[in-house]
N, C-alpha and C positions, 0 to 999 in steps of 0.2 A: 493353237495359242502360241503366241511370240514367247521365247524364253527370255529370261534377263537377264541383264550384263552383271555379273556377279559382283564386279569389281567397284563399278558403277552405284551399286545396289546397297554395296556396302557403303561407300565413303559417304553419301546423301542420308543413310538409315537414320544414323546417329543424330545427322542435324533435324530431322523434319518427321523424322517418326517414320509410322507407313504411309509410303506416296508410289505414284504411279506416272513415271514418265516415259511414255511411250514410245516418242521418238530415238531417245537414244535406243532403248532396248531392241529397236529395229535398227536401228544403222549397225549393231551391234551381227544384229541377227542378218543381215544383208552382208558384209564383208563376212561371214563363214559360209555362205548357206547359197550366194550370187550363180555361183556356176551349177548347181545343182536344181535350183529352184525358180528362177528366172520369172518362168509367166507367172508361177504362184504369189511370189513378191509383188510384182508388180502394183497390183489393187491394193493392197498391204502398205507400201509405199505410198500412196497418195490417199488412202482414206479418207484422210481429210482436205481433200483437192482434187473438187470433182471434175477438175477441167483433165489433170492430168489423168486423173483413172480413167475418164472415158477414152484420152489417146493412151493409155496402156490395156485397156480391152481389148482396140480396134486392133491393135496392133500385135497383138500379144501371138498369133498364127501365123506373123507374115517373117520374112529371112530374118536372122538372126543379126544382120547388118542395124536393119531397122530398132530392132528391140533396144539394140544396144544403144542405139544411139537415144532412144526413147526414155533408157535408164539412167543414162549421163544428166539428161535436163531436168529426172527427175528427181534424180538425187542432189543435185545442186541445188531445185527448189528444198529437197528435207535438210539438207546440210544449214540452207539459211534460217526454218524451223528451228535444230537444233538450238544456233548460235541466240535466236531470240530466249526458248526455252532458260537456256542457259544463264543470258543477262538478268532473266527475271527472277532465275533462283539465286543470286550473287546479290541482286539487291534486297530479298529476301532475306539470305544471313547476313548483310551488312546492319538491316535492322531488328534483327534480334540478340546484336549485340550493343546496347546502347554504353555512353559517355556521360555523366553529368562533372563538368569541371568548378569548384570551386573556386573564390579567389580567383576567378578567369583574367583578370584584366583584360592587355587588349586581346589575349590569346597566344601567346606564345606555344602553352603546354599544349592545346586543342590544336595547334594548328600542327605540332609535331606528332601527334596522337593521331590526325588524319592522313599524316605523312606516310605513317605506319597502316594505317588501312581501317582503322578503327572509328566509327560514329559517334561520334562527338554531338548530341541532340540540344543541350545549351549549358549558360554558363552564368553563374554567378558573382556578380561584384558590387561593393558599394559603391564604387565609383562610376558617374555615368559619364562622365567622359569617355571611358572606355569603349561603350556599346556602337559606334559605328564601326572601328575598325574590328570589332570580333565581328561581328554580322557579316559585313562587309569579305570581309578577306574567308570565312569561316562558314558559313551560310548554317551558323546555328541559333538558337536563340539566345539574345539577353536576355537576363530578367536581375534591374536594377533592385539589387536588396544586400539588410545585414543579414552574414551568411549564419550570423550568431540568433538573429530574430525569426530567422526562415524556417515557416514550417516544415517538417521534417516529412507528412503526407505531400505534402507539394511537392518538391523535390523525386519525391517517390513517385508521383504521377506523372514524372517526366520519363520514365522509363516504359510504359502504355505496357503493351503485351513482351517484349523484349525477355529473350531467356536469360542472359547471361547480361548484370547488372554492374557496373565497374563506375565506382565513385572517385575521382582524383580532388588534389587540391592542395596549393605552396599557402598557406596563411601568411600574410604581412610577416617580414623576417627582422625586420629591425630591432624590437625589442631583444634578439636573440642574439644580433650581431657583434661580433669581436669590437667594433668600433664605435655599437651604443653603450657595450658594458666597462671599455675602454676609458670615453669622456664621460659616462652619464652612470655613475659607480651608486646614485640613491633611484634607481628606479623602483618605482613604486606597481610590485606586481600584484596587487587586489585592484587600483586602478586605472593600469595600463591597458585599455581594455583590448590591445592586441595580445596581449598574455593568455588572454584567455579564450582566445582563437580556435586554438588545438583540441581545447576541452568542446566547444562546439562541434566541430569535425568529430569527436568522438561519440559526441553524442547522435547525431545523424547516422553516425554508423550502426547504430543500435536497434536506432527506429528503421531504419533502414536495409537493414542487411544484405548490403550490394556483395556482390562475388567475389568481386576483386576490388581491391583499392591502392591506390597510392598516393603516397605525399612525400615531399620533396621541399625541402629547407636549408640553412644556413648550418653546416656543421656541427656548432658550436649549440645547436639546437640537442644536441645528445649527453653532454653535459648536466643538463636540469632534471629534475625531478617530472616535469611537467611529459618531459617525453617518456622516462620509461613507464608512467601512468598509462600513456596513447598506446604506449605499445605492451604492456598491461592486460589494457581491458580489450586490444584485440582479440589477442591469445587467449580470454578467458571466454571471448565469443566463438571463441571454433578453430579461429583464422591460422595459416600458419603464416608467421612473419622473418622479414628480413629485411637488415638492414646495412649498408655502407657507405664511405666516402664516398664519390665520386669528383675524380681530377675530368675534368670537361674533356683536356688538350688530348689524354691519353685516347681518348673515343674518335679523336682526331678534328675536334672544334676547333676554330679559329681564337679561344681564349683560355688562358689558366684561370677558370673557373672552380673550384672546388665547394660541393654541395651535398648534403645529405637525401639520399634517396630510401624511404622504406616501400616497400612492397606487400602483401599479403592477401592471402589466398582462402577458399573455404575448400579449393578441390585439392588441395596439397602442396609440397615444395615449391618456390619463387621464388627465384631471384634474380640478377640485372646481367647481362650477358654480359661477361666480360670483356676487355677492350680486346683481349685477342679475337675474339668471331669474327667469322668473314665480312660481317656487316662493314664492321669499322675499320677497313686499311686506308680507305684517304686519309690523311693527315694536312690539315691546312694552315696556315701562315697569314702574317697582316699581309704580306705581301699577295699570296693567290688569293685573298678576299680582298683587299681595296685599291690594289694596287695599278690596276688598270681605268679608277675613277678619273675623271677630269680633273685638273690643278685647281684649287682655290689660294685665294689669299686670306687672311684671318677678318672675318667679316662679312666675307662676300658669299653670295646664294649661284650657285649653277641655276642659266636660263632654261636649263632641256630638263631642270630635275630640282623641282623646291626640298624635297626632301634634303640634298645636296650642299650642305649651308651649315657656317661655323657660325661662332661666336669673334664679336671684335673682340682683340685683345689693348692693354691701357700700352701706353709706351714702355712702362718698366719690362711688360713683360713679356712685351718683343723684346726687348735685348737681351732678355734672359734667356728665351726660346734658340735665339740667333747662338747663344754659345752653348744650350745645350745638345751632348751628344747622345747619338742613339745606343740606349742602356745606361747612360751617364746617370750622373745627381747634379745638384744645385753645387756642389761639391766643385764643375768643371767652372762655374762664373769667376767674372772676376770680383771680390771680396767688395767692390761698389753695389753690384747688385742683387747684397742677399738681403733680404729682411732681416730686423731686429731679432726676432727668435731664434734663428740660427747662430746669432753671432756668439748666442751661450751656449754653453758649456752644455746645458739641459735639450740644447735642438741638434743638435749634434747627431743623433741618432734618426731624424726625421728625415728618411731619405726617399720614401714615398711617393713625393710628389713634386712637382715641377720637371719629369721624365718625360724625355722620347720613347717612343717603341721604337721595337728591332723589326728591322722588313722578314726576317725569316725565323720570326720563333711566333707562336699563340702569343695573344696583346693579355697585358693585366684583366682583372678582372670587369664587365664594365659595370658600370654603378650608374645611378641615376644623374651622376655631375659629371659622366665624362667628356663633357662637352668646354669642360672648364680645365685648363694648363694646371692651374695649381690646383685643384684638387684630387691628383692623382697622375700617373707615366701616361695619359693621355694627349703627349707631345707629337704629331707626326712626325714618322722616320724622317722624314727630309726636308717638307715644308713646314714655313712658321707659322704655326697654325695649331690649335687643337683638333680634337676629332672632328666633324660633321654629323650630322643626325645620318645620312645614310652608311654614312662609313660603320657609327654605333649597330646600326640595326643590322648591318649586314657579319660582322662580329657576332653579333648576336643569333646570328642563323637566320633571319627573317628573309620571305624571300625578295628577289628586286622589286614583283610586282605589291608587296604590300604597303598595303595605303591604312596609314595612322588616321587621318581627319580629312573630309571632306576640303576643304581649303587648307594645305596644309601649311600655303604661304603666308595666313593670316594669322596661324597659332605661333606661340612662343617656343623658342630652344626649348626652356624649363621645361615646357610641359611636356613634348613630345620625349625631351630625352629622360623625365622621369617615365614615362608608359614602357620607352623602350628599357630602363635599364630594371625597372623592379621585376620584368616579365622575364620569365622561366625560357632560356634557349630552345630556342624551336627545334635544334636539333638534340639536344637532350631529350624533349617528350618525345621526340622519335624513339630515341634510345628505350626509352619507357615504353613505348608503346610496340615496339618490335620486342620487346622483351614478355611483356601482356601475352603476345597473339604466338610467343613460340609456349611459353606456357600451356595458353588453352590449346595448343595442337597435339603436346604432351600430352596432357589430359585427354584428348580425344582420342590419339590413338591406345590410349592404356584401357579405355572403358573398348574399343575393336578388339582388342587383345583379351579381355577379362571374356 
């Protein structure tokens, strides 16, 4: 009987229970065993390859020249076994770990959660706008629906046999945001029906009881009552939870981003590796992210690239662009060209926007209008011009090849740079998802060790 790779034996136990792979156990058992055992291996070695066991029969008596050479070809055939064996059980635990993303849009979070290694099976959104490019760039499924209406078995049935069940999801952030509670001081939260978002998420959680979950939000989402309910009735379901800011630029993104990440687990302690791990030492810039794009003028679309395309700006606000400096304010014009608001006393303080970025620091944060001069330091460093949809997307971590809409030259700025700016950095759900998959290796190895 072939013995087994101990090692082998172990790391596979855990995921798959008792199984029986034979080839390794034999390659295993051929590099100890080759110089002593020779003709016995032989037949051994190709078992299941009756071309080569019968030339290792015939052979198996004749000079030791021949043998070897007989074992070279045949171990090169078990070596390519092996590698198949191998692919097949890697796709095997990619899916017994499934993804159901909530609030998916076009995918940002799913497509940084695949970055990380993790299956991502489909996603949820009311918006069907969104369902080509999740599909499309993500090869998971949409399924157009309210995430608040959605049966909570359905959803569950999207995890099939899968061992280890991990529910994500960013709810619409706006009600939560510093700048809806800023201008919009009477919202009405029994009828805002994104208020009540979160409490859907919690409730899927329940019916649900996926393994791990995450959600990820606007800050200022920690402040209400509504989250520490979410984070509540986790804790009261098993989970252990955790939660922090996160500054995007420090994890080394291309934006000062800051967002609320919580985490929680059923198998124990979780939380978001911090920016020191090895993962994150790149550190990027507007400059190493757009900086080598083709030149536009304000208006104009690149012919090699529709994604590539600004917004025109009105005459005032070319001359306003033309004097302002990169990291400046409205502050640098000349006193012809400020609006009315500023000239009081009250706008004084509104320095926000009509900004350049700096080619070598993370760009502001971006938002669904940064495609617009005045609504935010959305000024290019150098030219006069706002951002570009691909300059947004690529700030935003997305990668060169992803494609927002089928014709993307027929959709509107608006629309593309709202998909791009409400969606979750792609490189953050990496961050989350490298964070997921060092977890569950924790947990793996602590149940080898018990």
């Amino acid at each position: 009987m072939v013995p087994k790779c101990p090692e082998i034996a172990l790391s596979r136990h855990d995921e798959y229970g008792d199984f029986d792979i034979p080839y390794v156990h034999i390659r295993t058992y051929i590099f100890k065993k080759l110089n002593r055992y020779k003709n016995r291996i032989f037949p051994l070695i190709c078992v299941e390859n009756p071309v080569c066991f019968l030339v290792c029969y015939v052979c198996k008596n004749n000079p030791k020249i021949i043998v070897f050479i007989i074992y070279k070809f045949c171990l090169f055939i078990l070596l390519q076994k092996i590698n198949s064996v191998d692919k097949m059980n890697q796709k095997e635990m990619d899916m017994r770990t499934a993804v159901v993303d909530l609030f998916c849009g076009v995918g940002g979070l799913t497509c940084g959660l695949r970055k990380a290694g993790l299956k991502v099976v489909a996603g949820l959104d009311n918006d069907e706008t969104c369902q080509y490019a999740y599909e499309k760039n993500n090869h998971a499924k949409f399924i157009h629906a309210d995430v608040a209406k959605y049966a909570s078995a359905d959803i569950n049935s999207l995890y099939k046999n899968s061992d280890i069940k991990i529910l994500v999801g960013c709810a619409p952030c706006q009600t939560f945001s510093t700048q809806a509670n800023k201008y919009r001081k009477n919202i009405n939260k029994e009828t805002d029906v994104r208020w009540n978002l979160l409490k859907a998420f919690a409730n899927h959680i329940k019916a649900i009881s996926p393994d791990i979950v995450s959600m990820e939000n606007v800050p200022t989402l920690q402040n209400y009552d509504i989250f520490n309910e979410f984070k509540s009735t986790l804790e009261a379901l098993g989970y252990h939870v955790s939660h922090q800011i996160v500054n995007c630029a420090k994890y080394g993104l291309p934006q000062r981003r800051r967002r609320l990440v919580l985490l929680a687990s059923k198998f124990g302690d979780i939380k978001l590796l911090p920016p020191t791990s090895e993962y994150f030492k790149e550190k990027r810039t507007v400059r190493s992210t757009i900086g080598k794009l083709p030149k536009l003028k304000h208006g104009q679309t690149n012919k090699k690239d529709p994604l590539h395309r600004c917004a025109g700006l009105s005459d005032i606000n070319l001359k306003r662009i033309q004097q302002s400096k990169p990291g400046g304010t409205w502050h640098d014009w000349d006193p012809v060209l400020l609006p009315n608001c500023y000239r009081k006393a009250s706008g004084q303080s509104f320095t926000g926007v009509y900004g350049r970025m700096l080619w070598d620091e993370p760009s502001p944060t971006i938002t669904t209008q940064f495609f617009s001069f005045g609504t935010g330091r959305y000024g290019h460093p150098t030219q006069d011009r706002a951002l570009s949809l691909r300059e947004g997307a690529l700030l935003q971590t997305f990668p060169e090849n992803y494609t927002f809409f089928q014709n993307e030259e027929n959709m509107s700025i608006a629309t593309i740079s709202r998909h791009i700016g409400n969606a979750v950095p792609v490189d953050l759900g990496w961050i989350i998802g490298v964070s997921i998959k060092e977890h569950l290796d924790t947990v793996k190895k602590g149940k080898k060790a018990a």
